[in-house]
N, C-alpha and C positions, 0 to 999 in steps of 0.2 A: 784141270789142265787148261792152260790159258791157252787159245790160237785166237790170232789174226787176219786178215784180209785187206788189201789195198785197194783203191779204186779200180785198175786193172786187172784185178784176179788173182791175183798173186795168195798163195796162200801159204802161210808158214806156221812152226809147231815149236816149243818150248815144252823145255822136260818132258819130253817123250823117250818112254824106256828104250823105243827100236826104233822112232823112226825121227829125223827131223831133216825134212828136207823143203825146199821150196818148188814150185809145181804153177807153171803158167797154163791156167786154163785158157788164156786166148792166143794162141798160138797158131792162127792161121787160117782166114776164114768163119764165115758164121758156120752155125749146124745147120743151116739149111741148105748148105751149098755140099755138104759130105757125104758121102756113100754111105755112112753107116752111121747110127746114133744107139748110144748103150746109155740105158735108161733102167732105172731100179724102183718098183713100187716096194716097201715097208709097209708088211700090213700089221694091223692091230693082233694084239695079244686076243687070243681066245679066250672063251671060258673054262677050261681045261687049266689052258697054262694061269689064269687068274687063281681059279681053288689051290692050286699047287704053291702059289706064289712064284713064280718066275718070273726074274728081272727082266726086259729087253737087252739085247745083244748088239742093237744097233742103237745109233746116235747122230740125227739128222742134224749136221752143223750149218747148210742150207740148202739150196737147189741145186747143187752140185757135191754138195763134200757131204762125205759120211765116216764116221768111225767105227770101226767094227771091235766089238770086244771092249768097248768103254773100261776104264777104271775111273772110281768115286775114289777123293781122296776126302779125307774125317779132319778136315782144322780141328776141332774141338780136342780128336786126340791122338792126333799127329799119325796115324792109321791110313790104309790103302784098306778098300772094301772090295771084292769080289764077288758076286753073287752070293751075300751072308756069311764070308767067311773075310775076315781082318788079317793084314798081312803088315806087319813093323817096316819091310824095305820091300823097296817097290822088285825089287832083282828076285825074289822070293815070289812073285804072283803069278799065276800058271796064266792069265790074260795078253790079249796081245797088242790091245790099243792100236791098231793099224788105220791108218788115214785111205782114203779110195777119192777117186773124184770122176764124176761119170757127164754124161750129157745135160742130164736129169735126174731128180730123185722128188719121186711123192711118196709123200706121209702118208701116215695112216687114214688121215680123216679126207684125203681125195677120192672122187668119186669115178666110176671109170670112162664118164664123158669127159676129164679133163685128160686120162691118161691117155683117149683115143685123140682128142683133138691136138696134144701134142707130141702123139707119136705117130701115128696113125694116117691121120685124116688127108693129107696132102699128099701120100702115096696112092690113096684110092682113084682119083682123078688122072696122075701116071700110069697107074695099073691100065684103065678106061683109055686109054692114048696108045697102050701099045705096049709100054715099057714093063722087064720086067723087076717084079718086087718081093721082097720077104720080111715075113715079121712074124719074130719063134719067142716064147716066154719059155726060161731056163731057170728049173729051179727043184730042190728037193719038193717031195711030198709032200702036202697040205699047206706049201708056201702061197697060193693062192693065183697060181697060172689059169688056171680054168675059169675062175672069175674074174681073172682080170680081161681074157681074153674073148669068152663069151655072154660072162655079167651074169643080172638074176633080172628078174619080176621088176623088183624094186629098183635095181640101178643096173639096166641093160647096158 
């Protein structure tokens, strides 16, 4: 799937089964002047989902755009692939290729002083002034809220 982006943000989609729309991410303001910022860590595949062979589900297009439910399309043989199974027309593929576009998005291999210093860090100082603040991680089981939020040994 090809997508694009313009200097302004502007992000657009071609040959997408559901969705093709255009989507101004500057539309008003920086993020540091907004009440709220929605932010997505991606964490890495486990060892678990490694021995089993399991694809990723997500598709970090950059620091803002993500697609969820990827399709790989096979030039070699004119094929839609889905986690190991081949589909002839893309209408036939149980996936949903859906575009998202958030405040932020870190990958897998960010650490959680980058995710605190920019989501975090400058509400603590507000918080210390008076004001008040919240910051919830939302997410299924072993999605990785607890280390994102409290950290380990290694990367507090």
């Amino acid at each position: 799937m090809k997508r694009s982006s313009d200097s302004a943000g502007n992000y657009g989609c071609q040959k997408s089964p559901k969705i093709c729309s255009t989507i101004n991410i500057n539309d008003g303001g920086s993020s540091e002047m907004s009440r709220m910022k929605v932010c997505v860590r991606v964490r890495p595949v486990n060892q678990k989902e490694v021995q089993i062979g399991a694809k990723p589900v997500i598709e970090i297009i950059d620091q803002n755009m993500l697609v969820f439910d990827p399709y790989v399309f096979d030039e070699a043989n004119d094929q839609y692939q889905y986690q190991g199974k081949v589909y002839k027309e893309i209408g036939k593929r149980p996936n949903k290729n859906l575009q998202f576009v958030f405040d932020r998005i870190f990958n897998e291999s960010e650490n959680n002083l980058s995710v605190y210093t920019e989501t975090t860090k400058d509400l603590v100082s507000s918080l210390l002034a008076g004001y008040n603040c919240s910051v919830f991680a939302y997410g299924s089981t072993g999605s990785g809220k607890t280390h994102t939020m409290l950290g380990s040994s290694n990367d507090p």
